[in-house]
C-alpha positions in Angstrom: 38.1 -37.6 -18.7 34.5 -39.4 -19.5 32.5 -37.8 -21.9 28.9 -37.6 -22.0 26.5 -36.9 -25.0 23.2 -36.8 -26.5 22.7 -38.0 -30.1 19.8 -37.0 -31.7 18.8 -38.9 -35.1 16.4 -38.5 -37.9 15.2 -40.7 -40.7 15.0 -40.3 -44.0 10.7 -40.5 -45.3 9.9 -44.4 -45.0 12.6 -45.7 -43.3 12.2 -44.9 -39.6 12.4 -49.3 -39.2 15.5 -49.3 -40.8 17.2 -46.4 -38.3 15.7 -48.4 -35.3 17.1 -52.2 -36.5 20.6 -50.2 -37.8 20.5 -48.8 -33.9 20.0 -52.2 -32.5 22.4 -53.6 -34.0 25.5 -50.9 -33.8 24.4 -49.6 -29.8 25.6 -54.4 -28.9 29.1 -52.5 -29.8 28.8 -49.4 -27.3 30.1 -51.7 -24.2 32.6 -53.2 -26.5 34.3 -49.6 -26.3 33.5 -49.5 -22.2 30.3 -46.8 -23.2 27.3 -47.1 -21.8 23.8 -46.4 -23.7 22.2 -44.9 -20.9 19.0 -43.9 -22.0 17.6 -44.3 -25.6 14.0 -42.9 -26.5 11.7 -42.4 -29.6 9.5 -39.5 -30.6 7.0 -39.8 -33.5 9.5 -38.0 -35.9 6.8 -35.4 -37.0 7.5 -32.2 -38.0 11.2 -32.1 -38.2 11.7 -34.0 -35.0 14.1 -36.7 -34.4 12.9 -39.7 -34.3 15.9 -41.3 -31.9 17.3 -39.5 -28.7 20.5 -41.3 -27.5 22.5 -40.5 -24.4 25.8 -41.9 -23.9 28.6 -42.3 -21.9 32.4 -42.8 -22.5 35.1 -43.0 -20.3 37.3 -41.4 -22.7 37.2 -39.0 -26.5 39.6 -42.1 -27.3 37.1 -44.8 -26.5 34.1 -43.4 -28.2 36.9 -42.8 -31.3 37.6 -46.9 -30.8 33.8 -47.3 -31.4 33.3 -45.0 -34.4 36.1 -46.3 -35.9 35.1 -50.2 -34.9 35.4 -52.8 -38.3 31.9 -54.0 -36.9 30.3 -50.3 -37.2 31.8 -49.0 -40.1 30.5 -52.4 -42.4 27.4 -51.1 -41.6 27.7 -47.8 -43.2 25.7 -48.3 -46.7 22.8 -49.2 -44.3 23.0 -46.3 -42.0 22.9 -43.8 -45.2 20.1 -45.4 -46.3 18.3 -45.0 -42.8 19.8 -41.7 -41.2 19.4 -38.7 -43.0 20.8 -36.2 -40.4 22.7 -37.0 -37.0 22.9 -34.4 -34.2 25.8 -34.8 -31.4 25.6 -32.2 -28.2 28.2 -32.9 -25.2 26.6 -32.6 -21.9 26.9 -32.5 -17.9 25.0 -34.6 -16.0 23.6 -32.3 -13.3 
């Protein structure tokens, strides 16, 4: 069963650059995994908003596992605590 899903990010003060290059970098690995980014956005971050709005789209809980769990991702992990102070996940239907 596929499994679509927003993710909602927010930086930690000062390093809204650093989420957005850690972003660009990990989303090359989505299709790796056969997920599809299939929107991303940007707000201005103010006042408690995120600054990233992701929605995704797996074929399967397994192959969004394979992606979390991908050597390529995880290497990258001292960089996304410095970036990403708080990371929001909501499952959705596309209606």
């Amino acid at each position: 069963m596929s499994l679509t899903f927003y993710v909602l990010l927010w930086a930690h003060p000062g390093t809204e650059d650093s989420l957005v290059a850690y972003e660009d970098t990990v989303l090359c690995l989505v299709a790796d995994h056969g997920g599809k980014v299939l929107q991303r956005a940007r707000s201005d971050g103010a006042e408690g908003r995120p600054l990233e709005i992701q929605l995704f789209e797996f074929p399967s809980a397994e192959a969004f596992d394979a992606y979390m769990a991908d050597s390529r991702r995880t290497a990258l992990a001292s960089e996304r605590d410095r970036a990403i102070a708080r990371t929001e996940l909501i499952n959705v239907q596309l209606v």
